[in-house]
GUDRENLUM-749319 format. One line per 3 residues: number of its first residue (from 1); their letters; for each residue y negated, x, z negated of N, C-alpha, C. Coordinates in steps of 0.05 Angstrom, whole numbers, plus 5000, padded with zeros to 4 digits. Layout:
NUM	a	Y,X,Z,Y,X,Z,Y,X,Z; ...
//
This chain:
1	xxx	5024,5017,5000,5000,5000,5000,4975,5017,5000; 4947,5011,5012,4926,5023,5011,4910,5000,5004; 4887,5014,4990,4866,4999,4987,4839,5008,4983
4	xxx	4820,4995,4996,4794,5003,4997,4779,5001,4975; 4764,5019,4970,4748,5029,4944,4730,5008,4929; 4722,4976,4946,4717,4958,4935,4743,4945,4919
7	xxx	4768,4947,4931,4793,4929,4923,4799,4946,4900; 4797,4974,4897,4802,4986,4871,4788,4981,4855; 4762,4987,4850,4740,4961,4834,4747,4942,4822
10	xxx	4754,4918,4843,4756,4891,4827,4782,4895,4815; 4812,4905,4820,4823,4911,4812,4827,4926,4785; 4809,4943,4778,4811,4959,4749,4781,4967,4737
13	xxx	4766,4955,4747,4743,4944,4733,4727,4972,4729; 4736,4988,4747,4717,5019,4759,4702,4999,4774; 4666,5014,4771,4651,5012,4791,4654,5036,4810
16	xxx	4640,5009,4834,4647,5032,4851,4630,5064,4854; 4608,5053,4839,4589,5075,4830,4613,5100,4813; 4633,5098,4802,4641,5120,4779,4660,5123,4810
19	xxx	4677,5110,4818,4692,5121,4841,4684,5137,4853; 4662,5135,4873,4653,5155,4889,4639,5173,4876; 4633,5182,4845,4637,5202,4834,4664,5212,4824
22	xxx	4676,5193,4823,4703,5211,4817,4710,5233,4844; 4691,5218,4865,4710,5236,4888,4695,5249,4894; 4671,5258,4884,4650,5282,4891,4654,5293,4873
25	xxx	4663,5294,4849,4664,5314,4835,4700,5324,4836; 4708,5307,4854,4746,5323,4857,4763,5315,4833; 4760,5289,4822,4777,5279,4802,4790,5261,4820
28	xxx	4789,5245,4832,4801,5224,4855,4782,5230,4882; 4807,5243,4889,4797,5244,4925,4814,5227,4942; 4809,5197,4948,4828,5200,4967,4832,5198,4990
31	xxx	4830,5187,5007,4839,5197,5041,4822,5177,5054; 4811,5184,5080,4798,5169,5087,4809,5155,5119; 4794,5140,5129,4812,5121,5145,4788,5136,5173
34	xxx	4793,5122,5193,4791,5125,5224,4755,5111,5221; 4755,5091,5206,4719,5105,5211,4706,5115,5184; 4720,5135,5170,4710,5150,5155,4706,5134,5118
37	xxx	4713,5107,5113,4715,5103,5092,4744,5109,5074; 4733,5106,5041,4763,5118,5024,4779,5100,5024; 4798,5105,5021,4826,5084,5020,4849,5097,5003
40	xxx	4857,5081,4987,4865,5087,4958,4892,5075,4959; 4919,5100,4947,4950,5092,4957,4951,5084,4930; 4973,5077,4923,4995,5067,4895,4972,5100,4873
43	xxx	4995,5122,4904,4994,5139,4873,4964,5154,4872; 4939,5139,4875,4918,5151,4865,4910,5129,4852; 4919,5102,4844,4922,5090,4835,4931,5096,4802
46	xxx	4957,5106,4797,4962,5119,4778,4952,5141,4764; 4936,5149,4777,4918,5172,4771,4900,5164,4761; 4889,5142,4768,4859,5139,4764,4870,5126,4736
49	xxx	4896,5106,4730,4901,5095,4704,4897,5118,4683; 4902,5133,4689,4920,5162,4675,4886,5175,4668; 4866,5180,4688,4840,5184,4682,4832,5162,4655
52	xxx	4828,5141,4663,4821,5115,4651,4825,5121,4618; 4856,5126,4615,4866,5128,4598,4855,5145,4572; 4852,5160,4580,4830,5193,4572,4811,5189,4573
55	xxx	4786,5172,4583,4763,5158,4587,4757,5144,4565; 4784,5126,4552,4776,5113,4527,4775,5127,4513; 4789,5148,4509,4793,5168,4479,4768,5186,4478
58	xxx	4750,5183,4492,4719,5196,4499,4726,5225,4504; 4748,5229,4530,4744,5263,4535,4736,5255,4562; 4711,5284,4557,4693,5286,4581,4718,5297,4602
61	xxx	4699,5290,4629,4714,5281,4661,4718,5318,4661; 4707,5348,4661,4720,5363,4660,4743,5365,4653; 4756,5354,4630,4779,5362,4612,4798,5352,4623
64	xxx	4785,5323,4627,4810,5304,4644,4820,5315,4674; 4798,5331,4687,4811,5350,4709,4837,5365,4706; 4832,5375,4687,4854,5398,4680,4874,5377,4669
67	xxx	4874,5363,4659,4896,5350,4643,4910,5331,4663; 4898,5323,4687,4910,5312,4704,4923,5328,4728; 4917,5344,4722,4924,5363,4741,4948,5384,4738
70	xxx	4951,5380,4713,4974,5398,4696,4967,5419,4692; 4936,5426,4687,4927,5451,4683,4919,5462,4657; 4922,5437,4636,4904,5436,4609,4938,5425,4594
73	xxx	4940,5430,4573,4958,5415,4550,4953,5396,4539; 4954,5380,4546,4950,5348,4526,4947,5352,4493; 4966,5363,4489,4965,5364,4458,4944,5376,4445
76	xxx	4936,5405,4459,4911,5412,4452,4883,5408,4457; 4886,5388,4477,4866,5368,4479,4858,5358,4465; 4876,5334,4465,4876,5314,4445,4874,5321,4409
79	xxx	4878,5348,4403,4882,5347,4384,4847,5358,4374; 4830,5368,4393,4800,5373,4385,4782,5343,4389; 4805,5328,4409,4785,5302,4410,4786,5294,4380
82	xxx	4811,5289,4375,4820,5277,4346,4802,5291,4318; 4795,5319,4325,4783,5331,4308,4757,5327,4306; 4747,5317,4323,4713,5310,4334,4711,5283,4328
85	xxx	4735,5264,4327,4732,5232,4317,4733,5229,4281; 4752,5247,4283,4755,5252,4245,4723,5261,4228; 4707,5283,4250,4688,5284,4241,4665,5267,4234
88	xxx	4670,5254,4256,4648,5225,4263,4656,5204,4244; 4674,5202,4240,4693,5178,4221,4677,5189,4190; 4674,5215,4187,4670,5222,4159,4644,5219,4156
91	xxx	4621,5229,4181,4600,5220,4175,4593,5196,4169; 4604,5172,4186,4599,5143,4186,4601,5139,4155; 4628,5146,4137,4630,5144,4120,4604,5151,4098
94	xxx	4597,5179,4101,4574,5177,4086,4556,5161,4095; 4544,5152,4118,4524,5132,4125,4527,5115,4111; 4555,5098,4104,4562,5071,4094,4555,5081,4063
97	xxx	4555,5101,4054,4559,5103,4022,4536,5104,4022; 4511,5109,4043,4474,5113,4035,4467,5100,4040; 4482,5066,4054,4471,5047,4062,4478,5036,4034
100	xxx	4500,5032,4021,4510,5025,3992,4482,5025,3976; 4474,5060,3974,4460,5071,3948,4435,5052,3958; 4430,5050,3982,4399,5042,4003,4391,5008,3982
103	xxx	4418,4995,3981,4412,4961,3978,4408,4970,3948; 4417,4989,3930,4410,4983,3902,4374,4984,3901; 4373,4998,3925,4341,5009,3909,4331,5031,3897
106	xxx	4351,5048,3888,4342,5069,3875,4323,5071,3886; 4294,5091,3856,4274,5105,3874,4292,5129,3882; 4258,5153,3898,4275,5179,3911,4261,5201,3895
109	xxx	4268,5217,3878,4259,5242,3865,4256,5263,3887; 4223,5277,3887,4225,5295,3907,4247,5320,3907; 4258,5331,3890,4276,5350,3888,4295,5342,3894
112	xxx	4290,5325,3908,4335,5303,3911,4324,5305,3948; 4309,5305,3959,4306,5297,3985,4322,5318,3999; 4316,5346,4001,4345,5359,4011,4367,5359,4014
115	xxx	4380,5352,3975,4401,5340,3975,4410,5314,3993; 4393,5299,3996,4399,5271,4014,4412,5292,4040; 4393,5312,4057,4399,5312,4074,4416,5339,4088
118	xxx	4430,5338,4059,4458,5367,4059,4443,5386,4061; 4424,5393,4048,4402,5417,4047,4381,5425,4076; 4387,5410,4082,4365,5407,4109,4337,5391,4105
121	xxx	4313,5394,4113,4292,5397,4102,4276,5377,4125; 4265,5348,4120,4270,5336,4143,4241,5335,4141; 4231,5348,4127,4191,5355,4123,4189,5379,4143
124	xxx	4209,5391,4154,4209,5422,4169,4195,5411,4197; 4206,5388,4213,4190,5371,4233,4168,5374,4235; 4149,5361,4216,4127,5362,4214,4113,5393,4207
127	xxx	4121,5408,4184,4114,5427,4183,4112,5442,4206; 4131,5454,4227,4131,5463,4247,4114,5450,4266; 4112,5428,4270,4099,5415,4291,4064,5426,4282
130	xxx	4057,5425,4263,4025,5432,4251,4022,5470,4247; 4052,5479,4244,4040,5507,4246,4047,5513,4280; 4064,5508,4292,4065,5516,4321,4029,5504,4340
133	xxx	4026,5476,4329,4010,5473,4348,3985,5464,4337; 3983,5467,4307,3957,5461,4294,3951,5433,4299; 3977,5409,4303,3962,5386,4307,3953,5374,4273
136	xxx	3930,5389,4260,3932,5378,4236,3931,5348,4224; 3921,5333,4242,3923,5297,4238,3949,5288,4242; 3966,5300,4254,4006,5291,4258,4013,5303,4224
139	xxx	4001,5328,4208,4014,5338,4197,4007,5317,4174; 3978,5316,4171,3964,5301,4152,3982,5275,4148; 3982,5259,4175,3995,5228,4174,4026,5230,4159
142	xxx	4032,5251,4169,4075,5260,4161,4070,5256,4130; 4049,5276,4122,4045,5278,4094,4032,5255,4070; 4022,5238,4091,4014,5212,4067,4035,5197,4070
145	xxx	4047,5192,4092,4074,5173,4102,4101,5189,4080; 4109,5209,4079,4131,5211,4066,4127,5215,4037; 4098,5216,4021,4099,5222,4004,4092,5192,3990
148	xxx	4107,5169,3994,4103,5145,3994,4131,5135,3995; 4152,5159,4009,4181,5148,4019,4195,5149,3984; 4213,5123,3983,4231,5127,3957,4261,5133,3975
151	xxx	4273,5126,3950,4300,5136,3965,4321,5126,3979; 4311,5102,3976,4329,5083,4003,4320,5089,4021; 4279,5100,4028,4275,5097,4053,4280,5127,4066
154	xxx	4291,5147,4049,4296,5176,4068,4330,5172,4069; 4347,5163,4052,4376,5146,4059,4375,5131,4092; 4347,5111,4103,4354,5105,4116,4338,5123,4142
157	xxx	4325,5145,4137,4321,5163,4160,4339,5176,4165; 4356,5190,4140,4385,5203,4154,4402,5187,4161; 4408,5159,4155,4422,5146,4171,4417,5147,4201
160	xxx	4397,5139,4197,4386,5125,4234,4383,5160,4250; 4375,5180,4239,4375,5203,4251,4397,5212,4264; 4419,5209,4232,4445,5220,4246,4473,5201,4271
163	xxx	4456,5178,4265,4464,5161,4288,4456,5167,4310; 4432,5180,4315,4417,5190,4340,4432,5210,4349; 4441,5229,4326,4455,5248,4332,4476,5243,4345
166	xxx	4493,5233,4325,4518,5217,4339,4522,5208,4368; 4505,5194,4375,4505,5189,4399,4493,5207,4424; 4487,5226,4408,4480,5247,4437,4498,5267,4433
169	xxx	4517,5270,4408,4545,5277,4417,4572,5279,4418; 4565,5243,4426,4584,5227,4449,4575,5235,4479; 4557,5232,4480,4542,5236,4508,4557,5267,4522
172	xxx	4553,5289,4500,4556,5312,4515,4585,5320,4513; 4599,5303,4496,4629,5306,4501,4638,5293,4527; 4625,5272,4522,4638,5249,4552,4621,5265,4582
175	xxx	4607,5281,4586,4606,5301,4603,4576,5290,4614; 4553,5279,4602,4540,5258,4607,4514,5277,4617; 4502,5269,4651,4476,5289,4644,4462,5281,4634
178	xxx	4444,5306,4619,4420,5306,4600,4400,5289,4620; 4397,5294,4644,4367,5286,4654,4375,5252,4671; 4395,5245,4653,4404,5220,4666,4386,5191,4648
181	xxx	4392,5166,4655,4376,5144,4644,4385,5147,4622; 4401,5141,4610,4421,5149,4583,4409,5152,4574; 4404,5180,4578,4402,5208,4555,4374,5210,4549
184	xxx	4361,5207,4578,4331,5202,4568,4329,5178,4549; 4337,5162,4553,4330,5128,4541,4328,5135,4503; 4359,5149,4500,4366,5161,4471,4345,5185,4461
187	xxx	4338,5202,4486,4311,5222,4470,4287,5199,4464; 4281,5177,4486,4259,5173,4478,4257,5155,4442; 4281,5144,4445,4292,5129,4415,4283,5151,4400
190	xxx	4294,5181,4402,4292,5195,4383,4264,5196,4377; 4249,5203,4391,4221,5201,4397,4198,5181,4381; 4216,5163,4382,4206,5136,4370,4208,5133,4343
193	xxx	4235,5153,4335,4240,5148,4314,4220,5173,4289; 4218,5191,4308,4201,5216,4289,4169,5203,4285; 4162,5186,4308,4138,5167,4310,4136,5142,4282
196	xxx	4159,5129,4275,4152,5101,4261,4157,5121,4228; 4172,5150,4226,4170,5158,4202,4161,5176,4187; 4148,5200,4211,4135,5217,4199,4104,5226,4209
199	xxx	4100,5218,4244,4067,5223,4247,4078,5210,4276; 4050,5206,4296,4053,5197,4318,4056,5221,4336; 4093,5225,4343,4095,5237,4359,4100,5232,4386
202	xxx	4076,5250,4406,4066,5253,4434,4093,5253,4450; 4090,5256,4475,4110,5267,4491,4109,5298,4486; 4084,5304,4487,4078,5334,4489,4084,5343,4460
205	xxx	4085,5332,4445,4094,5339,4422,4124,5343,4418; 4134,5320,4422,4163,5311,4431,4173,5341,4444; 4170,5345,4473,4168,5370,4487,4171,5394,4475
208	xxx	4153,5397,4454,4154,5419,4442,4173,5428,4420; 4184,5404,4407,4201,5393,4389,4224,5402,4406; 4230,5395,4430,4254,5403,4440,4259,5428,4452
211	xxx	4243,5441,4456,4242,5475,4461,4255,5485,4430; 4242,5473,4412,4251,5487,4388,4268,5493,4381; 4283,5464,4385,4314,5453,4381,4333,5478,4386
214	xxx	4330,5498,4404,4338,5516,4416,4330,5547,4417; 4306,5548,4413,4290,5569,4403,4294,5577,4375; 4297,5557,4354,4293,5558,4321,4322,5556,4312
217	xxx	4340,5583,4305,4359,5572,4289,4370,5552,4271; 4349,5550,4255,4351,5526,4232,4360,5502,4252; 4336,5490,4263,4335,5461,4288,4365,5473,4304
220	xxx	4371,5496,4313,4404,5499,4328,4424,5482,4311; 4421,5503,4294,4447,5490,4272,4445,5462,4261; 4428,5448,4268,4428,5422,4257,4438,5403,4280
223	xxx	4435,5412,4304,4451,5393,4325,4466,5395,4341; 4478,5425,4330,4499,5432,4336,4527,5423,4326; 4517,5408,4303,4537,5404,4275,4544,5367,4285
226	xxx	4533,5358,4306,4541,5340,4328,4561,5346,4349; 4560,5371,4350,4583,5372,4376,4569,5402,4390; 4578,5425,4393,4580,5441,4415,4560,5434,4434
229	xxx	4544,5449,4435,4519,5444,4459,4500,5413,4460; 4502,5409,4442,4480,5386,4428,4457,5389,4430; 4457,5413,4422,4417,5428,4417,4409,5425,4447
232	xxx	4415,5440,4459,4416,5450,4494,4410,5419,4508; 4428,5401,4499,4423,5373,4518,4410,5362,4503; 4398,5360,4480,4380,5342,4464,4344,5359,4490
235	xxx	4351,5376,4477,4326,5391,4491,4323,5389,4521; 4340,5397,4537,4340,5382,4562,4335,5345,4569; 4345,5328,4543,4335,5301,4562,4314,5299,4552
238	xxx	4301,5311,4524,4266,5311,4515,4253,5325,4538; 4257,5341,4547,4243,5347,4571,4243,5326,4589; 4270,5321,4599,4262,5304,4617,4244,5276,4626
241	xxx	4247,5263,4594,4241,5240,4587,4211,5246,4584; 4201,5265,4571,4171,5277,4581,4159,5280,4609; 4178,5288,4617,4163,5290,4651,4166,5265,4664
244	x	4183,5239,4660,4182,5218,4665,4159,5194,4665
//
């Protein structure tokens, strides 16, 4: 049996948009007919299940190359995906225990705000942003705005932060480009979010924020601790989403 790249579509609920990337990027190539369109047998049919398959378990389309190809081990695959879900699973878990502490109310003791955020220093933002670029009214605003925050409300900035995180790396596991609608859409969230809690940050500010990400050890290791090359694509779709 053959079938044309619309009939595979309605059939397994691939757009045809990911198809004809599967076949520019050499994950499903398949054969083309007498006036030049794809046409799809049984067994690229099974292939593409077999992709699919690996698609839910969120391994990026590189990996699935090799693993479909008999070039990669499944087991050791699967067993860093599994290690990258366990991690995520443990963060969620603390989210849920600071969303817990969030509904009692506690106030927030300034000497505890680090601790909230595993010794990471979420005043470093702002600080950096006013010594790199002297915007002293962003630093000023960060500084009347957090020195007002109790402790449900920095509970729910590392929540919603490290959700941001989270999701940009899903993005760079699942093989996602940085300068895509996505990824920009998620920097500009991020964007939005350094805006409603610590000063009104610009694009050009934003911008600068994401050079850092990459430049500043500290900012490395903090979004790196998302996934392998986090920093690199956070900073790439803040760029992009800036030049947009």
């Amino acid at each position: 049996m053959h079938y044309s790249v619309s009939e595979v579509a309605r059939r397994t609920g691939v757009t045809v948009r990911t198809l004809h990337h599967y076949d520019e990027v050499g994950l499903l190539v398949p054969e083309r007919d007498a006036s030049g369109f794809r046409t799809y047998d049984d067994a690229d049919l099974d292939r593409l299940a077999e992709i699919l398959t690996y698609r839910a378990l969120g391994i990026g389309l590189d990996e699935i190359g090799g693993l479909v190809d008999g070039e990669a081990e499944p087991a050791l695959v699967l067993k860093r995906r599994r290690d990258l879900v366990r991690h995520q699973m443990d963060r969620l878990g603390r989210v849920l225990e600071e969303l817990d502490d969030r509904l009692e109310g506690a106030a927030m003791a300034p000497e505890r705000i680090k601790e909230v955020f595993d010794g990471f220093d979420p005043d470093a933002y702002a600080a950096e942003a006013e010594e790199r670029w002297g915007d002293t009214d962003a630093w000023a605003e960060s500084q009347r705005r957090t020195g007002k925050y109790t402790e449900e409300d920095w509970r729910a900035i590392k929540a919603e932060g490290e959700d941001i995180g989270d999701r940009f790396g899903t993005m760079v596991d699942a093989g996602t480009d940085p300068t895509s609608a996505e990824a920009m859409d998620l920097a500009e969230e991020h964007r939005r979010h350094i805006s409603r809690w610590y000063y009104e940050c610009t694009a050009e500010i934003h911008n600068g924020l994401g050079e850092m990400y990459v430049a500043d050890a500290r900012f490395t290791a903090y979004w790196e601790a998302f996934g392998e090359g986090t920093a690199q694509f956070v900073s790439t779709a803040i760029t992009a989403n800036a030049l947009r």
